[in-house]
C-alpha positions in Angstrom: -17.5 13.2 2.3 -19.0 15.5 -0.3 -16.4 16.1 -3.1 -14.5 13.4 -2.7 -13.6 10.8 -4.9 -11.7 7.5 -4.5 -9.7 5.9 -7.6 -7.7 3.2 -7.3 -4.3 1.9 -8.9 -2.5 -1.3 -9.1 1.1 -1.9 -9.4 2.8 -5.2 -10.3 6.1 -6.1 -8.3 8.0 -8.8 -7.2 9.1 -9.4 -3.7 12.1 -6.9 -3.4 10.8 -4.6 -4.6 7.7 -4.2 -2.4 9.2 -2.2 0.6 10.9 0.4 -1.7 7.6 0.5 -3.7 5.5 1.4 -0.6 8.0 3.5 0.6 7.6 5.8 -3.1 4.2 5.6 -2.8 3.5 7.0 0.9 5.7 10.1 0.1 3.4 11.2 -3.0 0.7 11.6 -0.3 -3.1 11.3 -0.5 -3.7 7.7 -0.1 -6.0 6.3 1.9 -5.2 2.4 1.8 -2.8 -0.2 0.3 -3.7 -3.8 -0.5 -1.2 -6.2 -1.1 -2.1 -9.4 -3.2 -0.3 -12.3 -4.0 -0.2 -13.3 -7.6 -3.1 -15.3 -7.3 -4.8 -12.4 -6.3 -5.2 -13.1 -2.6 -5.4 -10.4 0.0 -2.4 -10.7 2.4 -2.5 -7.2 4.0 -4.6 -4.2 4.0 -3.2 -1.1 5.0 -5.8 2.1 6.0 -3.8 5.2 6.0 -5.1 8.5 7.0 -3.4 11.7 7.4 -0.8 11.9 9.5 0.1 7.9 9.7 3.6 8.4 9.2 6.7 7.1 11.3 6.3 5.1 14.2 2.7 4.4 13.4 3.4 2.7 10.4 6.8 1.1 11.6 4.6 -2.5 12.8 3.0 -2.1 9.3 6.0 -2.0 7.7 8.4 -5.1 9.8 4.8 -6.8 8.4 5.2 -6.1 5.0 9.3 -6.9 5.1 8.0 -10.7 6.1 5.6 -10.5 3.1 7.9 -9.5 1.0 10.4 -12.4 1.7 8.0 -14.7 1.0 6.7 -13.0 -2.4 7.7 -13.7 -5.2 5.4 -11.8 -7.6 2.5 -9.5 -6.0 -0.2 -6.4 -6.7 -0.1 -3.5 -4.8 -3.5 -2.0 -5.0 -3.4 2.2 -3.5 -6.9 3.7 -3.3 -6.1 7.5 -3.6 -8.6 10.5 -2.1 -9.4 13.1 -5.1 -10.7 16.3 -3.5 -12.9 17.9 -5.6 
């Protein structure tokens, strides 16, 4: 879409911390996906958010990521974020 801009950021956690993480993230809005990595860098999970994916929708999502994050020990969480412009 005209004017809009995609930037992404990557933040280093370890296994218990990836549901609370995710959790933070999602509430400061305007992301469009989340990638988890392993710490070899391998993609585990892709998450495509768009507007509105909130609750129930993202409840199978998330029972996913809690068996991820049992199994994690260190990961990346990679959020691609929508800059309107």
């Amino acid at each position: 879409m005209a004017g809009e801009k995609i930037h992404t950021e990557e933040f280093q956690v370890n296994g218990e911390e990836l549901i609370s993480k995710i959790k933070e993230l999602l509430h400061e809005g305007n992301i469009r996906r989340l990638i988890i990595r392993d710490e070899d860098g391998n993609t585990l999970i892709v998450l495509p958010l768009t507007l509105g994916v909130v609750g129930a929708l993202l409840a199978p999502q998330l029972a996913a990521l809690g068996a991820i994050a049992a199994l994690l020990t260190k990961g990346t969480i990679v959020v691609e974020r929508e800059n309107k412009g």
